[in-house]
C-alpha atoms as one frame of an Amber mdcrd trajectory, in Angstrom:
protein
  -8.023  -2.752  -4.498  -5.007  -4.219  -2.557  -4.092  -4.398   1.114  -0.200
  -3.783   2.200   1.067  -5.125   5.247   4.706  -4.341   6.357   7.915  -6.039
   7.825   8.314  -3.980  10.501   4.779  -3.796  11.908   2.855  -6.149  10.574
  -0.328  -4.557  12.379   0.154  -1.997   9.742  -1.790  -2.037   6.756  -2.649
   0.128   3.733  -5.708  -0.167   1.323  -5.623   0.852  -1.686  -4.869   1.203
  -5.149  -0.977   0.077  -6.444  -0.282   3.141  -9.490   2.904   2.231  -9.909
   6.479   0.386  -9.576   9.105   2.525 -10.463  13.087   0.452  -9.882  12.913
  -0.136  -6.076  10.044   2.016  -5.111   6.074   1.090  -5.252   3.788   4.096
  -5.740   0.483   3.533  -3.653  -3.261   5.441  -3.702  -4.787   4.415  -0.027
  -8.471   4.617   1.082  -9.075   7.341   4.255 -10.958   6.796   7.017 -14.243
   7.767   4.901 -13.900   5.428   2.490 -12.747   7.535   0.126  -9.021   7.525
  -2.583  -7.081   9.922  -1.075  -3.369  10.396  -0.077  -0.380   8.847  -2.248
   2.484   6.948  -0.460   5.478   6.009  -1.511   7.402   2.736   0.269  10.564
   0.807  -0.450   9.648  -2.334  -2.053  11.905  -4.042   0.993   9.748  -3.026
   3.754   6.259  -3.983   2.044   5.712  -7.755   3.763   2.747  -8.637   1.414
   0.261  -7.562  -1.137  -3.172  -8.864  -1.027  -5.768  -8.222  -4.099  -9.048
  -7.534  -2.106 -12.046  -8.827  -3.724
């Protein structure tokens, strides 16, 4: 599992699963509200801020 925060609002966070990086695009599986793998997102590498590994 890995946490994403963002540039522009860094209040903003996704956690999840990284699938993929594909050239200048990062392919992302987050967690819903239940706890549960659900929707895939798809962000520009420039406006992820960091990547955490949760543990």
């Amino acid at each position: 599992m890995q946490a994403l925060t963002f540039k522009e609002n860094h209040t903003n966070f996704h956690i999840g699963n990284l699938l993929s990086k594909i050239g200048n695009w990062t392919v992302f599986q987050a967690v819903d509200s239940n706890g549960f793998l659900g929707s895939i997102h798809i962000f520009k590498n420039e406006a992820i801020n960091n990547k955490n590994n949760l543990s």
